[in-house]
C-alpha positions in Angstrom: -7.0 15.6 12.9 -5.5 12.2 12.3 -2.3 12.1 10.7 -0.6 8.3 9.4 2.5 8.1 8.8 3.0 4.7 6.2 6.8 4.5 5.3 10.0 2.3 4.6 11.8 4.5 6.7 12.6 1.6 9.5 12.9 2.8 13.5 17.0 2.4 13.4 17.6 5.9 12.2 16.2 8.9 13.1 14.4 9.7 10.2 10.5 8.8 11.6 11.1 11.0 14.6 11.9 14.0 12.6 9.3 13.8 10.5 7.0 13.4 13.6 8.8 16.5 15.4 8.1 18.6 12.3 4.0 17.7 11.9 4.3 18.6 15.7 6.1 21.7 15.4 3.3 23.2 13.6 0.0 21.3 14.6 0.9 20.4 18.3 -2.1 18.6 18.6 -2.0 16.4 15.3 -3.1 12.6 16.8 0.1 11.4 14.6 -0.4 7.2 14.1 2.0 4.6 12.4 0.6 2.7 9.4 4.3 0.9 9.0 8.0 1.7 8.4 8.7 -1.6 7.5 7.7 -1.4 3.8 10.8 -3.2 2.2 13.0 -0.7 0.8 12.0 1.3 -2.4 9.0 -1.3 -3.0 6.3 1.3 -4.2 4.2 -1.7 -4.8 3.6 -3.1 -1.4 3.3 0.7 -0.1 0.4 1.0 -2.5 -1.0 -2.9 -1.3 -0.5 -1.6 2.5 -2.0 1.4 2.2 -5.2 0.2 0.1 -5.8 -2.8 2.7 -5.6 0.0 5.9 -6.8 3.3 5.2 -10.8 2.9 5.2 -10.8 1.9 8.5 -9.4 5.3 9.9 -11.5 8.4 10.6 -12.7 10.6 7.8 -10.2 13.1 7.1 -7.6 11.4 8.2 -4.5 13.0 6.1 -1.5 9.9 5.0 1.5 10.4 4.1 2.6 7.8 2.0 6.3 7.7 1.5 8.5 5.3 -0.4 10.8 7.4 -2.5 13.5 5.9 -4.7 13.0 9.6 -6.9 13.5 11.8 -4.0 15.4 14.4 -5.1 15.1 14.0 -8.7 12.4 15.6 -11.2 9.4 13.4 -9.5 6.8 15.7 -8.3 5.2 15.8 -4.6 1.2 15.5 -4.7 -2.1 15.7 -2.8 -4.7 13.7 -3.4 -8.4 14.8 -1.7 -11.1 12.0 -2.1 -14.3 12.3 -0.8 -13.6 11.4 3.1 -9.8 11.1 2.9 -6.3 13.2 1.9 -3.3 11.4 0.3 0.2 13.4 0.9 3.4 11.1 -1.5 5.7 10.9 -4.4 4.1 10.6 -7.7 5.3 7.8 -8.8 2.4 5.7 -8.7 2.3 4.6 -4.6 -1.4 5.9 -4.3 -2.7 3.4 -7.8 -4.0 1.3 -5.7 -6.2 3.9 -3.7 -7.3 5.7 -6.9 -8.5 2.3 -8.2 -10.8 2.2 -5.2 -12.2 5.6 -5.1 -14.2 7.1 -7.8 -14.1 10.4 -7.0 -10.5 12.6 -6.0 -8.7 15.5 -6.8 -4.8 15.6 -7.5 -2.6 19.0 -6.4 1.2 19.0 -7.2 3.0 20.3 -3.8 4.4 23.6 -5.3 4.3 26.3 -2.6 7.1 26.6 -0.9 6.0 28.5 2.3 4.2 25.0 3.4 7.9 23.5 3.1 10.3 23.2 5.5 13.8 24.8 4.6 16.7 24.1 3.7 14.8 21.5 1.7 17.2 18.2 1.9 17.3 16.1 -1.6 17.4 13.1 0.4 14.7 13.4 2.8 11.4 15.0 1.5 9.8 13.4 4.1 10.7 15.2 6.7 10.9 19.1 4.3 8.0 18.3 2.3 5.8 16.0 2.9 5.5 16.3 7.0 5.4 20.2 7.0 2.5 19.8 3.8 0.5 17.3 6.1 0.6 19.1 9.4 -0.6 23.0 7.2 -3.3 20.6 6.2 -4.1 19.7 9.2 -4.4 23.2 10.1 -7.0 23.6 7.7 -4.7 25.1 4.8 -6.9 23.9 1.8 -5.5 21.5 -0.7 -5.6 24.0 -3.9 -3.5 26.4 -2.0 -0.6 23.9 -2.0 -0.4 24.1 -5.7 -2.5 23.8 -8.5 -4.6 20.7 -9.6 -2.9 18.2 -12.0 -4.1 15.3 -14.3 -0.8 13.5 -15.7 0.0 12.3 -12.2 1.6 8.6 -12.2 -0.4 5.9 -11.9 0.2 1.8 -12.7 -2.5 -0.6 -13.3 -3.8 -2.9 -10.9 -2.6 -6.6 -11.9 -5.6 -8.2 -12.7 -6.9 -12.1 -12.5 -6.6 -13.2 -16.6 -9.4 -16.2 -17.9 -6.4 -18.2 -20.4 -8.9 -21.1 -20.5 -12.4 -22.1 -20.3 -11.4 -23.9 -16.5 -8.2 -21.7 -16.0 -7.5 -18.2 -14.8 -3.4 -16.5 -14.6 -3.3 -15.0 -11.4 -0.4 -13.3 -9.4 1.5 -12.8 -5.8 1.0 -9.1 -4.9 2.0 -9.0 -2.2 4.0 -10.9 1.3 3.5 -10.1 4.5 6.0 -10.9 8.0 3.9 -14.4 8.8 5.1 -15.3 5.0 1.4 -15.3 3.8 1.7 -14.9 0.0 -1.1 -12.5 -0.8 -2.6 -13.1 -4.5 -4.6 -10.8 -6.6 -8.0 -12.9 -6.5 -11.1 -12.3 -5.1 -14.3 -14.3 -3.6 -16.0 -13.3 -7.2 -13.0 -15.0 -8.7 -13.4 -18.2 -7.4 -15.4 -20.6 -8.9 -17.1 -23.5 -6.1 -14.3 -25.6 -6.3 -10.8 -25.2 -7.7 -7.1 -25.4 -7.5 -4.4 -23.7 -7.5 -0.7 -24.9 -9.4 2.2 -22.7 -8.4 6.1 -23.6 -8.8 5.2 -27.6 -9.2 3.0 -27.4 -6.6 -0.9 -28.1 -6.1 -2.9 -26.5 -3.1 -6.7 -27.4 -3.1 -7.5 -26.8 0.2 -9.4 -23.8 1.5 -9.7 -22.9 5.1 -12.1 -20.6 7.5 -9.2 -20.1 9.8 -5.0 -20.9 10.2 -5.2 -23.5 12.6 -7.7 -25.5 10.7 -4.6 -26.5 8.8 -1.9 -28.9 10.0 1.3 -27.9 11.0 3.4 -27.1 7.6 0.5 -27.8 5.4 -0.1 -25.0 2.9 -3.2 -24.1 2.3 -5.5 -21.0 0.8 -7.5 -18.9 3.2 -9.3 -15.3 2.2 -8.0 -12.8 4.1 -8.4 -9.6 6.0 -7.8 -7.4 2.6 -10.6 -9.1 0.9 -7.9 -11.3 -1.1 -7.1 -15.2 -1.1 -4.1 -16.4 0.3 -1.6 -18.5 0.3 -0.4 -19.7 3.9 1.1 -22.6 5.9 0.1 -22.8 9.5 2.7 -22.4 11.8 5.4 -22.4 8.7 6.1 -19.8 6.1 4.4 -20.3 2.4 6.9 -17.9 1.0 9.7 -20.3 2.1 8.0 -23.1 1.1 7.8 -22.4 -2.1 10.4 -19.9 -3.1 7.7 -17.3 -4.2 8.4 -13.4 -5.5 5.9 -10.7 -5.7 5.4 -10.2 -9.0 5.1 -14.3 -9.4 1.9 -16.0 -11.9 0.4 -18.9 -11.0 -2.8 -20.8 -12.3 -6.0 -21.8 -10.7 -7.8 -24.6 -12.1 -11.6 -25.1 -11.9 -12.1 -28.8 -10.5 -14.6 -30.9 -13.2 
């Protein structure tokens, strides 16, 4: 069974490696593969954005474990999450939203059984004592009720949504930035209308391209991504730098007349 590993752990320390060497220490044949460990630091957020724009194209089955953790050790609870074809294995603290609001159909367990732990259990690093050792039981074919018992209150934030403010103008938002500096936006092709623009930090960006080099060098530009969102990019440049963008950011896209 397929076990991804989506993180912002980072490769400098050793903390990836343990919680590899644990999954293998009791499934030696777990196929173990790296979503990221380059999520920014405690950004549950883009975890959630990652993880929704990656996990349907794995195998079914496939068991994440999802862990950006700025709770770890505190009174936030470890859960399961069982959908149809997939298992989700992180905090609650709302890094699998995004994932619920694409499946219809799941099942939430709060990790409470301790003999699927790894002890001593660290306050620091449930990854590697709770999370890896829950994964690689599963795995194993350990069903997800036996880890603890199904819950209903777990965490979960809403998915920032494209708002209609005018008849011609809809509030969007950045969700999300990637390495190239692509700003990543909340809208959709059935959110564009057949010719708009888009106004963000004193800026106007009309143009929409089929692929980056389409653009000229510097040029920003909006392109629909991989994820299924539009985008906002400069070709060889960075739009983030551009325009001195956060996550989190609104802008406004205009319908043309």
């Amino acid at each position: 069974m397929v076990i991804a590993l989506l993180t912002d752990f980072g490769t400098k320390d050793y903390f990836v490696g343990a919680a590899k060497g644990i999954i293998l220490s009791i499934n030696e044949n777990a196929q173990i593969i790296d979503i990221t460990h380059e999520i920014p630091p405690q950004e549950i957020k883009s975890a959630s954005f990652t993880l929704r724009a990656c996990y349907k194209d794995f195998p079914k089955k496939t068991v994440f474990v999802a862990v950006v953790d700025p709770g770890v050790g505190s009174e936030r609870r470890a859960i399961l999450a069982e959908t149809e074809d997939y298992y989700f294995i992180a905090p609650d603290n709302g890094l699998l939203s995004f994932v619920f609001n694409e499946e219809k159909n799941f099942f939430i367990f709060e990790l409470t059984n301790e003999k699927f732990f790894k002890y001593p259990i660290s306050r620091t690093f449930h990854g590697r004592d709770i999370f890896a050792p829950a994964a690689a039981h599963l795995s194993n074919g350990t069903k997800p009720n036996e880890f603890g018992k199904e819950i209903k209150d777990f965490v979960r934030f809403e998915e920032s949504q494209p708002r209609k403010v005018s008849k011609k103008e809809t509030e969007a938002e950045i969700i999300y930035v990637d390495r190239f500096g692509n700003l990543i936006t909340n809208l959709t092709q059935k959110d564009l209308p057949e010719s708009f623009t888009i106004e963000i930090n004193g800026k106007k960006i009309s143009k929409l391209q089929n692929f980056f080099a389409e653009a000229e060098k510097n040029e920003l530009f909006m392109i629909l991504g991989s994820a299924g969102f539009l985008e906002i990019a400069s070709f060889q440049d960075s739009a983030i730098n551009l325009l001195n963008i956060k996550v989190g950011q609104k802008f406004i896209l205009k319908e043309n007349s």
